[in-house]
HTML snippet that shows the backbone in 3Dmol.js (N, CA, C, O; Angstrom):
<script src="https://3Dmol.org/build/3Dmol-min.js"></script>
<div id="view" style="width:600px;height:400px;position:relative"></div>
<script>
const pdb = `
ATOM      1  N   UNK A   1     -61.664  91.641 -64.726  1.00  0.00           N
ATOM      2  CA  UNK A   1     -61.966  92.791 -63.893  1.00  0.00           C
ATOM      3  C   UNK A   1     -60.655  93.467 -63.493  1.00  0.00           C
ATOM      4  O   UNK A   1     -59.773  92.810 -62.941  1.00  0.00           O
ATOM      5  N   UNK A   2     -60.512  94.753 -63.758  1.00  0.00           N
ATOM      6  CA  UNK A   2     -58.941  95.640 -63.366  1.00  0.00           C
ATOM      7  C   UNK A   2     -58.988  95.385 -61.668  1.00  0.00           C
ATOM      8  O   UNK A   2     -59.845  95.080 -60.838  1.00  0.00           O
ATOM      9  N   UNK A   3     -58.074  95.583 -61.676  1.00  0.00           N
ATOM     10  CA  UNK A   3     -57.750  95.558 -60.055  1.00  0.00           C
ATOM     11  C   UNK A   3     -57.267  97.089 -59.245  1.00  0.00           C
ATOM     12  O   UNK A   3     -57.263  98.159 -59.853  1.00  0.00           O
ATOM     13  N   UNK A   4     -57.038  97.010 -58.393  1.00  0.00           N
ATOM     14  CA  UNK A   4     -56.516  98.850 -58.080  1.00  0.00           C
ATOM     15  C   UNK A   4     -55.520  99.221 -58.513  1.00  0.00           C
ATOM     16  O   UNK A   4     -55.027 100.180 -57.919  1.00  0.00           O
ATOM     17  N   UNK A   5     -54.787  98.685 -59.676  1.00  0.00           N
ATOM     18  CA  UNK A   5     -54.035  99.360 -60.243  1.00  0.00           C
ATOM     19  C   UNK A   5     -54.276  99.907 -62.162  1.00  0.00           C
ATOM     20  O   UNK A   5     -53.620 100.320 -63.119  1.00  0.00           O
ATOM     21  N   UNK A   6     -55.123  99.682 -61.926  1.00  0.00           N
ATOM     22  CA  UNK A   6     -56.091  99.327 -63.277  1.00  0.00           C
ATOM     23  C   UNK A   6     -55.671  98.589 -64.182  1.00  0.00           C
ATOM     24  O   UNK A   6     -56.075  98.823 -65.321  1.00  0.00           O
ATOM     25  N   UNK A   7     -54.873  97.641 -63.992  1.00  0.00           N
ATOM     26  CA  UNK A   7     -54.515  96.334 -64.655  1.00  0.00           C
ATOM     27  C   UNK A   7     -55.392  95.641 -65.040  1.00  0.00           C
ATOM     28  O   UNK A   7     -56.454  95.739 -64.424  1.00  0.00           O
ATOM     29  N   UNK A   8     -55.334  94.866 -65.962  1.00  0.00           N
ATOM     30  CA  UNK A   8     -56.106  93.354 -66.547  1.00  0.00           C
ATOM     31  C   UNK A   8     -55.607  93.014 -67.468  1.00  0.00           C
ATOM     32  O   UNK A   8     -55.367  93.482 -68.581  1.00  0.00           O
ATOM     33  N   UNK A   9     -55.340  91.598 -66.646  1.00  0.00           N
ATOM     34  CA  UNK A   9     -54.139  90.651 -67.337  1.00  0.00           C
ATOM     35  C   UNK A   9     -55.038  89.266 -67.442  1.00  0.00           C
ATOM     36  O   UNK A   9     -55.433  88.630 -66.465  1.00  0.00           O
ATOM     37  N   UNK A  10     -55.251  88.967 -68.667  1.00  0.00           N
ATOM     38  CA  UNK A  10     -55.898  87.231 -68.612  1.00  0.00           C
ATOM     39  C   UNK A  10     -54.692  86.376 -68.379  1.00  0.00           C
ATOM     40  O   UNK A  10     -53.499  86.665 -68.281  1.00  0.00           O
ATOM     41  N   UNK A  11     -55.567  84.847 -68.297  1.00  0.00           N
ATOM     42  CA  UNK A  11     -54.266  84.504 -68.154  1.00  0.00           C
ATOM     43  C   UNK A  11     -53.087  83.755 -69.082  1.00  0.00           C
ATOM     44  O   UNK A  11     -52.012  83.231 -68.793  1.00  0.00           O
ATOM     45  N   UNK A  12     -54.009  84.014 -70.679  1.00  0.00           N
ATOM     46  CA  UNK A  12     -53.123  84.289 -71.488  1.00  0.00           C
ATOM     47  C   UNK A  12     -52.320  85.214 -71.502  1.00  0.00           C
ATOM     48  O   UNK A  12     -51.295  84.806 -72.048  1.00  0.00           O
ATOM     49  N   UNK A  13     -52.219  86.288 -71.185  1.00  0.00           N
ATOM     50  CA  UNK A  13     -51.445  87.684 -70.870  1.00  0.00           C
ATOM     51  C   UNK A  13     -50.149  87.408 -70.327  1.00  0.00           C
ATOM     52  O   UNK A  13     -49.082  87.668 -70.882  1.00  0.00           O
ATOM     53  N   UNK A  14     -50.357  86.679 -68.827  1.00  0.00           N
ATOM     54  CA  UNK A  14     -49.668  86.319 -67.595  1.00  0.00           C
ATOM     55  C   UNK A  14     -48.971  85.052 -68.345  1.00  0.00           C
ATOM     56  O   UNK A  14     -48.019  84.583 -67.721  1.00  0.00           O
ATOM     57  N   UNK A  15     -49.200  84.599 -69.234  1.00  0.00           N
ATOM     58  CA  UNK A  15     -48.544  83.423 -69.968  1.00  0.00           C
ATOM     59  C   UNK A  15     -47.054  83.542 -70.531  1.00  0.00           C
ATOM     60  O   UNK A  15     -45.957  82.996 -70.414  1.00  0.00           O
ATOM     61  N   UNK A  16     -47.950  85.034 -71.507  1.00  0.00           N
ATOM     62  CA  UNK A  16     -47.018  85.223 -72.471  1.00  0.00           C
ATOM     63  C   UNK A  16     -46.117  85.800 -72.035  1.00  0.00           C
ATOM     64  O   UNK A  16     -45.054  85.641 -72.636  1.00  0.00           O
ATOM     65  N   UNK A  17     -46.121  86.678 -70.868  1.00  0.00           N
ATOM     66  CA  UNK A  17     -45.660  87.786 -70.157  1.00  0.00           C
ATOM     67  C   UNK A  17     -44.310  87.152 -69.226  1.00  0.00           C
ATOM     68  O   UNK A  17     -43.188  87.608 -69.003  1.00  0.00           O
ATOM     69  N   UNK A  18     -45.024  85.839 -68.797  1.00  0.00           N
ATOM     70  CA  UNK A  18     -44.003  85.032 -68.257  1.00  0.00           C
ATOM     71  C   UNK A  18     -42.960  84.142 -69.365  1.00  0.00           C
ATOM     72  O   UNK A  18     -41.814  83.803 -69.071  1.00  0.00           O
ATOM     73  N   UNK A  19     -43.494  83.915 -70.412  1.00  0.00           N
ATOM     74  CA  UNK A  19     -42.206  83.583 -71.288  1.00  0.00           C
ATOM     75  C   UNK A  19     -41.044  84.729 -71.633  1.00  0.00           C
ATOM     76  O   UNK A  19     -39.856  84.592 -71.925  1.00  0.00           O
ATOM     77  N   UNK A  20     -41.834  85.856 -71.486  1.00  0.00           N
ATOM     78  CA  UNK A  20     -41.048  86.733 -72.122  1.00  0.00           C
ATOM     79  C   UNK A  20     -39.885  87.517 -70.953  1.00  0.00           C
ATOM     80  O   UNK A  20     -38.699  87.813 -71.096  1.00  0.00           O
ATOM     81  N   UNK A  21     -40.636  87.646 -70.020  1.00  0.00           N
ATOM     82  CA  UNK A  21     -39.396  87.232 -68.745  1.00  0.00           C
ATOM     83  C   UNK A  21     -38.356  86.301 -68.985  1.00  0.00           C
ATOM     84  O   UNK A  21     -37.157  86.526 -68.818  1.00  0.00           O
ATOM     85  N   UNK A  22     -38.866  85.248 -69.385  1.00  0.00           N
ATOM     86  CA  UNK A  22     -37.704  83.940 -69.430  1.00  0.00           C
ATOM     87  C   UNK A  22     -36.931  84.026 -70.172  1.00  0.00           C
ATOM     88  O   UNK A  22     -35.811  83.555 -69.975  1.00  0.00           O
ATOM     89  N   UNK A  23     -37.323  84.768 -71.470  1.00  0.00           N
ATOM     90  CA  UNK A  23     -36.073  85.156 -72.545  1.00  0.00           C
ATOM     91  C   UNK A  23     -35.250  86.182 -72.190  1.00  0.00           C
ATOM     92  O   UNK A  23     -34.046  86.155 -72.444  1.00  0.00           O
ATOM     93  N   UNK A  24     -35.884  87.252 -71.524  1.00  0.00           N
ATOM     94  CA  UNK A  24     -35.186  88.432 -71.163  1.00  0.00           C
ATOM     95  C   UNK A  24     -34.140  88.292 -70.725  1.00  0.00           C
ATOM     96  O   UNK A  24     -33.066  88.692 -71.174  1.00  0.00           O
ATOM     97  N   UNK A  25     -34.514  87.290 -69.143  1.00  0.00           N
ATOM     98  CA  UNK A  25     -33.461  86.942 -68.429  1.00  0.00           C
ATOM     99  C   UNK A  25     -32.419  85.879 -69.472  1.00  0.00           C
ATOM    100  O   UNK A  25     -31.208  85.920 -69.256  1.00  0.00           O
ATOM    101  N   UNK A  26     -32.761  85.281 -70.188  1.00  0.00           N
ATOM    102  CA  UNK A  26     -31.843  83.893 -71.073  1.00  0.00           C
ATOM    103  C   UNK A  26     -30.624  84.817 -71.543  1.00  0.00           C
ATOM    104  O   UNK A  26     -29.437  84.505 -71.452  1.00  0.00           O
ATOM    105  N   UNK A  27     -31.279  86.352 -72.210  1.00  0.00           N
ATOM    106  CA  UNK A  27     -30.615  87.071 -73.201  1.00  0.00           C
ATOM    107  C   UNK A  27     -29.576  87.726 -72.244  1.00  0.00           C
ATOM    108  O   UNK A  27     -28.389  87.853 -72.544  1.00  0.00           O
ATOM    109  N   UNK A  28     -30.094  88.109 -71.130  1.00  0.00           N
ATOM    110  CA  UNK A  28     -29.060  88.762 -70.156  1.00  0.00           C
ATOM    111  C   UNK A  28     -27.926  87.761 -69.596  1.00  0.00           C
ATOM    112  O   UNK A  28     -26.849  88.166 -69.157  1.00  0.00           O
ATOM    113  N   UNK A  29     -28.320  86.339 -69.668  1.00  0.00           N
ATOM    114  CA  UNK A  29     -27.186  85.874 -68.547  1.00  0.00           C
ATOM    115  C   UNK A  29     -26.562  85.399 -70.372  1.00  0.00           C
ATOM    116  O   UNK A  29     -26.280  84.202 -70.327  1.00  0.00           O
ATOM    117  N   UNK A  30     -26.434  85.676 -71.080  1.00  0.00           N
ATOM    118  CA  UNK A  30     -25.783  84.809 -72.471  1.00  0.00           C
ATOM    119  C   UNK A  30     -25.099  86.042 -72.779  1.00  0.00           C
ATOM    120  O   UNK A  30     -23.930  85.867 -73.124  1.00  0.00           O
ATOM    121  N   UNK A  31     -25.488  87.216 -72.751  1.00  0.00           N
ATOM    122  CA  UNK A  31     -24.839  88.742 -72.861  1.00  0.00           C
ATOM    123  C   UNK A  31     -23.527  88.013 -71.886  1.00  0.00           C
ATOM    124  O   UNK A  31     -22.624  87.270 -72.271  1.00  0.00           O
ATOM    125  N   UNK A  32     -23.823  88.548 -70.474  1.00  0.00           N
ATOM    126  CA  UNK A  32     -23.035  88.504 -69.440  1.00  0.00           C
ATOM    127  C   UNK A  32     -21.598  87.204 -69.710  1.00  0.00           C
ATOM    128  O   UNK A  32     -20.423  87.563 -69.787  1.00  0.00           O
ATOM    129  N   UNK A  33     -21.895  86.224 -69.781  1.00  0.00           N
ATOM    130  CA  UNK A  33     -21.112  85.129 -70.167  1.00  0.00           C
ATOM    131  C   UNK A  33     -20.199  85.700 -71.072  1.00  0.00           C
ATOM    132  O   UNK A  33     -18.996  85.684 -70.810  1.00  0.00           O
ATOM    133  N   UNK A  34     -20.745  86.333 -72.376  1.00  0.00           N
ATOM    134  CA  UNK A  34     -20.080  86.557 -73.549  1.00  0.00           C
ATOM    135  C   UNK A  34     -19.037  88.022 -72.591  1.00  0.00           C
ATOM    136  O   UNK A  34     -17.808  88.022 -72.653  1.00  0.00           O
ATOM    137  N   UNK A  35     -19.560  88.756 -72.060  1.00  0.00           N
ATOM    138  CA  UNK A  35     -18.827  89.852 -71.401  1.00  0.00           C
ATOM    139  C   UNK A  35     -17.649  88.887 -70.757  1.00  0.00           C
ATOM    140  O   UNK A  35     -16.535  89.387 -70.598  1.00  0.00           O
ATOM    141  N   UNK A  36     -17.845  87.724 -70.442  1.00  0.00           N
ATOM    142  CA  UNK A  36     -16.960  87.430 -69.249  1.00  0.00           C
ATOM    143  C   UNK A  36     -15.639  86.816 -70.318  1.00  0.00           C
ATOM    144  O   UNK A  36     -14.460  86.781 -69.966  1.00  0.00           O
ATOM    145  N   UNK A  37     -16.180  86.339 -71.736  1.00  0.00           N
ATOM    146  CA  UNK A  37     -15.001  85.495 -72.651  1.00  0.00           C
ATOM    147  C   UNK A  37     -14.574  86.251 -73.262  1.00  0.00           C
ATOM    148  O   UNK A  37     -13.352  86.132 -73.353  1.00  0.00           O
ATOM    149  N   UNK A  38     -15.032  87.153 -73.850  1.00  0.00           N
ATOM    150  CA  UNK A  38     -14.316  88.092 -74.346  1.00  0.00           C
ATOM    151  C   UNK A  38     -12.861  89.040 -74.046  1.00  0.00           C
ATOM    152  O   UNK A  38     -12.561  89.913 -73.233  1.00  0.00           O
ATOM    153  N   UNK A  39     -12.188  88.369 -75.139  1.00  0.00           N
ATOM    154  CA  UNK A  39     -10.428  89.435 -74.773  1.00  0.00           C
ATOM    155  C   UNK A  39     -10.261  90.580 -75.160  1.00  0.00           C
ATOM    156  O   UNK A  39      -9.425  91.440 -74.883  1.00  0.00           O
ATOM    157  N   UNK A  40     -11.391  90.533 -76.041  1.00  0.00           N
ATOM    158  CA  UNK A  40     -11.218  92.407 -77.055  1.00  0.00           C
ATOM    159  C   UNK A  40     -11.952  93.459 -75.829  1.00  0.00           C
ATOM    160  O   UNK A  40     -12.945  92.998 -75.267  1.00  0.00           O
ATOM    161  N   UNK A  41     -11.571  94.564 -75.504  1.00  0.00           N
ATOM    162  CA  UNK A  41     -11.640  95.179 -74.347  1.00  0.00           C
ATOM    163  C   UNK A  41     -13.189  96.016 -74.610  1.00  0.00           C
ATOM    164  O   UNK A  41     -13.959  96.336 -73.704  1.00  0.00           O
ATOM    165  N   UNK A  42     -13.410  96.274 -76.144  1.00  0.00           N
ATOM    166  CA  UNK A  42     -14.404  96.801 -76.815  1.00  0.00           C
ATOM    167  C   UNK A  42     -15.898  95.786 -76.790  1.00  0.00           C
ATOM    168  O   UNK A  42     -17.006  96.177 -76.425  1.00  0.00           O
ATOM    169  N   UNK A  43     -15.527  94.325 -77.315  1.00  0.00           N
ATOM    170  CA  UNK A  43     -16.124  93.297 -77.232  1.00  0.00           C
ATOM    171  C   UNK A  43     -16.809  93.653 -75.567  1.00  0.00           C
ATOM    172  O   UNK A  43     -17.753  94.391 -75.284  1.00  0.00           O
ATOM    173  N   UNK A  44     -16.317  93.190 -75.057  1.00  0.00           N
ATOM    174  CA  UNK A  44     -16.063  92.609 -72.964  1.00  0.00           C
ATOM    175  C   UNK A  44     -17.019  93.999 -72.856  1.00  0.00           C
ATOM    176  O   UNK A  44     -18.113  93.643 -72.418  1.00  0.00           O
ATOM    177  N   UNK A  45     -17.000  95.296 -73.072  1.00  0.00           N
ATOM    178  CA  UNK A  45     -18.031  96.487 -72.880  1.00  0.00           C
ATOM    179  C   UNK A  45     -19.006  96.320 -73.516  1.00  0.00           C
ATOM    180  O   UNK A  45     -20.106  96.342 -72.965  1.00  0.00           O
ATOM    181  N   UNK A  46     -18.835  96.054 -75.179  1.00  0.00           N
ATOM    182  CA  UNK A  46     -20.398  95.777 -75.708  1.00  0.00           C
ATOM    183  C   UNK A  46     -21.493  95.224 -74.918  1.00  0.00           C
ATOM    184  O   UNK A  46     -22.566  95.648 -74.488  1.00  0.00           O
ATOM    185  N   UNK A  47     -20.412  93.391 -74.851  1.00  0.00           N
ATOM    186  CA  UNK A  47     -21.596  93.035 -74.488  1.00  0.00           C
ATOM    187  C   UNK A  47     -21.930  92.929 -73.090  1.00  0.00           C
ATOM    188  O   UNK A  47     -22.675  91.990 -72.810  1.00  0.00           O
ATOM    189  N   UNK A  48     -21.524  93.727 -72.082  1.00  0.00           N
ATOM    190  CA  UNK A  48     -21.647  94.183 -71.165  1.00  0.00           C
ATOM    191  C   UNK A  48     -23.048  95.687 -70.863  1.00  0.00           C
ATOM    192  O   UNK A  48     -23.868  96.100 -70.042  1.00  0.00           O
ATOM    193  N   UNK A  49     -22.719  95.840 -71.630  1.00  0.00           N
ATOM    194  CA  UNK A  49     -23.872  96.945 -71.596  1.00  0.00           C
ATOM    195  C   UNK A  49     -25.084  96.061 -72.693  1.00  0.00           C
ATOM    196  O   UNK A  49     -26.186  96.589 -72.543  1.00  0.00           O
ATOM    197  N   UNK A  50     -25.132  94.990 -73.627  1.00  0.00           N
ATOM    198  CA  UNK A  50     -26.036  94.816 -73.758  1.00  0.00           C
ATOM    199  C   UNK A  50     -26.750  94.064 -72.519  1.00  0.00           C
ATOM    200  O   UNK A  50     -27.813  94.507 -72.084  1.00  0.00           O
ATOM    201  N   UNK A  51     -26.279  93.174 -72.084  1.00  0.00           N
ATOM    202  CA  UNK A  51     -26.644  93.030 -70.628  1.00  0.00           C
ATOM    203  C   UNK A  51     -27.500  93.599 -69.506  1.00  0.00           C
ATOM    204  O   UNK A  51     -28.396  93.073 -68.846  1.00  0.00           O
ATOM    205  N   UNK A  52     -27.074  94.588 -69.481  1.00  0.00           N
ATOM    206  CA  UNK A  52     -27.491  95.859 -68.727  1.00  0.00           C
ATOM    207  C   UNK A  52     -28.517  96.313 -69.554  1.00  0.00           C
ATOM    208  O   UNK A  52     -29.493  96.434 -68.815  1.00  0.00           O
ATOM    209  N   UNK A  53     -28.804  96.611 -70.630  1.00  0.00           N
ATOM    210  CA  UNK A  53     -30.246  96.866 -71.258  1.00  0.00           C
ATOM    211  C   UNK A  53     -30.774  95.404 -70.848  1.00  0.00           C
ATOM    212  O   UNK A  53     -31.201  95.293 -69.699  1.00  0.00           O
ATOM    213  N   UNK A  54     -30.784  94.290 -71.668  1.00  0.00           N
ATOM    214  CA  UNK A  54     -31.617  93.525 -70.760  1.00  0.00           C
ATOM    215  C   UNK A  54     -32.309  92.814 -69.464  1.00  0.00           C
ATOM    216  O   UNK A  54     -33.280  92.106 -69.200  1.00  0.00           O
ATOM    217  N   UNK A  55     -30.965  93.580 -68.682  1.00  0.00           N
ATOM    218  CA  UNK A  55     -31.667  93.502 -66.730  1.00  0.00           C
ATOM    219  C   UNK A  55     -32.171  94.203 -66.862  1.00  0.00           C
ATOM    220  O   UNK A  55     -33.011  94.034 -65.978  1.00  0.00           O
ATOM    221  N   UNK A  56     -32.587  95.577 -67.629  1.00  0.00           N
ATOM    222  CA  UNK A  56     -33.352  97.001 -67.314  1.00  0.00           C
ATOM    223  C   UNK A  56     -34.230  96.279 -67.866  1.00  0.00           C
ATOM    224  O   UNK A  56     -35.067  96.058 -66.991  1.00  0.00           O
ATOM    225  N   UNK A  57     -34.622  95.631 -69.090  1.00  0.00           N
ATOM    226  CA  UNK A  57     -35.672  95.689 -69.679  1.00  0.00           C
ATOM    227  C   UNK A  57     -36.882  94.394 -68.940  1.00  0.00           C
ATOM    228  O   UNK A  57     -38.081  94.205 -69.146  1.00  0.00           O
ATOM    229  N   UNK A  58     -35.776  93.631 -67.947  1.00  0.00           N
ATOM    230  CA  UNK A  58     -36.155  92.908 -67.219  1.00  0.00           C
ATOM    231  C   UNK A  58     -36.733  93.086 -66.063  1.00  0.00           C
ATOM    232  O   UNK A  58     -37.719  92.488 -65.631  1.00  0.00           O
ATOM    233  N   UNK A  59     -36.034  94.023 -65.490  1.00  0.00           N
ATOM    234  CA  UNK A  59     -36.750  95.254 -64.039  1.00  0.00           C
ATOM    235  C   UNK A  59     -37.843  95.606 -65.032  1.00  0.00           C
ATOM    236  O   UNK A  59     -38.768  94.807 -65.177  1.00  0.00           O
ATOM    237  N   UNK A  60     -37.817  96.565 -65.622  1.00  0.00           N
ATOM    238  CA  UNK A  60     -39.197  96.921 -66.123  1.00  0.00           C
ATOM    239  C   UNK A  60     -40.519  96.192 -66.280  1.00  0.00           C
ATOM    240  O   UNK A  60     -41.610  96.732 -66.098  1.00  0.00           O
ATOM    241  N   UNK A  61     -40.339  94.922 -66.631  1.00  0.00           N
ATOM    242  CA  UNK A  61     -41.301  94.336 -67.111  1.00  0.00           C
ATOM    243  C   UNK A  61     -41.840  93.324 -65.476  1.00  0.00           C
ATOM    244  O   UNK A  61     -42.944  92.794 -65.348  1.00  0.00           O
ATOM    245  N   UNK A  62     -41.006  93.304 -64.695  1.00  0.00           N
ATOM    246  CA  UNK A  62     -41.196  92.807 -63.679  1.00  0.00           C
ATOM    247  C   UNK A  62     -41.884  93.984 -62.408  1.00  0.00           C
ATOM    248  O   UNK A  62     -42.660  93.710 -61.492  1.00  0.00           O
ATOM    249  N   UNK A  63     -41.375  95.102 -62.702  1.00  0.00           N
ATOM    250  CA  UNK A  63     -42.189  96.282 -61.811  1.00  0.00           C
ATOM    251  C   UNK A  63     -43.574  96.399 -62.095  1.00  0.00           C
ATOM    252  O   UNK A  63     -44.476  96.744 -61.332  1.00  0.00           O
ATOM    253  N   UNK A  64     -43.631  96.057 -63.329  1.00  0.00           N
ATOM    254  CA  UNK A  64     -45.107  96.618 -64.056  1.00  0.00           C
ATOM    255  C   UNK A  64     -45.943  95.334 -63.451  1.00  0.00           C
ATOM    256  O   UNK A  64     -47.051  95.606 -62.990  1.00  0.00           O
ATOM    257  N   UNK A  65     -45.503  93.921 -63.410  1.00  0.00           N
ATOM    258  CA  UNK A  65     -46.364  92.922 -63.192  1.00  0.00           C
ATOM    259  C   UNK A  65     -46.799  93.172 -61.682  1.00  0.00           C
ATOM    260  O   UNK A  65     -47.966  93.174 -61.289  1.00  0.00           O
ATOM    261  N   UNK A  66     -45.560  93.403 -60.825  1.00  0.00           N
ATOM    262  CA  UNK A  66     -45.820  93.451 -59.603  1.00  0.00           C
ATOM    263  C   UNK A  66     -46.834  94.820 -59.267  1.00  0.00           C
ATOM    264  O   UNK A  66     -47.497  94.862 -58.231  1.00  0.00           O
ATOM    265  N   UNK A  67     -46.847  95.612 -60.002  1.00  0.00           N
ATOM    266  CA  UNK A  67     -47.542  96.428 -60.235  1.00  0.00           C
ATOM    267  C   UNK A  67     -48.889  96.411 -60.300  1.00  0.00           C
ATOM    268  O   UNK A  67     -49.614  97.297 -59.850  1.00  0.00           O
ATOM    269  N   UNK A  68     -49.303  95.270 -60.933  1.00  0.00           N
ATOM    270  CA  UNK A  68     -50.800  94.755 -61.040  1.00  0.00           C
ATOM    271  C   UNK A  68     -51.069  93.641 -60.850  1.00  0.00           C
ATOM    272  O   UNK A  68     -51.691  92.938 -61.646  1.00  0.00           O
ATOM    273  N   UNK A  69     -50.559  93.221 -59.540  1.00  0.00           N
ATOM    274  CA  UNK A  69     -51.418  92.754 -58.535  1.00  0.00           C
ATOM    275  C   UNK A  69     -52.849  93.159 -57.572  1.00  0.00           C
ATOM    276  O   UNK A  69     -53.275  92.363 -56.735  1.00  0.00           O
TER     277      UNK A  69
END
`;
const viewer = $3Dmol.createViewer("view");
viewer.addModel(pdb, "pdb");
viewer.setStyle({}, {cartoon: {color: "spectrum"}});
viewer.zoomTo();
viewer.render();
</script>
C-alpha cells in the first residue's frame, strides 16, 4: 500500500536499497582514502571528486528513502 508520499517499497526493495547504500558509502570512503595517498596533485583531485559523486549519489538515495516513509 503507497503511503503519503506515494511510495511502495516491499521489503525486498528496502533490502536491496539498503545494500546499495552500503556500497555507495564503501565506494566513497575507498575514493576518499585514495584522495588522501595520493602524491600526483591530478590523482589527489580525481579521486576526490569521485568521492563527491558518490556522497551525492548517496544523499540522493537516502532523501528519496526518507522520503517514503
Amino acid at each position: 500500500m503507497p503511503n503519503q508520499s506515494g511510495c511502495t517499497l516491499t521489503s525486498k526493495d528496502l533490502s536491496v536499497l539498503e545494500d546499495q547504500l552500503t556500497h555507495i558509502a564503501m565506494s566513497c570512503r575507498v575514493a576518499m582514502h585514495h584522495a588522501g595517498e595520493f602524491q600526483n596533485p591530478q590523482l589527489k583531485q580525481l579521486a576526490a571528486t569521485v568521492a563527491q559523486h558518490h556522497r551525492q549519489h548517496f544523499d540522493a538515495l537516502y532523501a528519496f528513502l526518507n522520503g517514503c516513509q
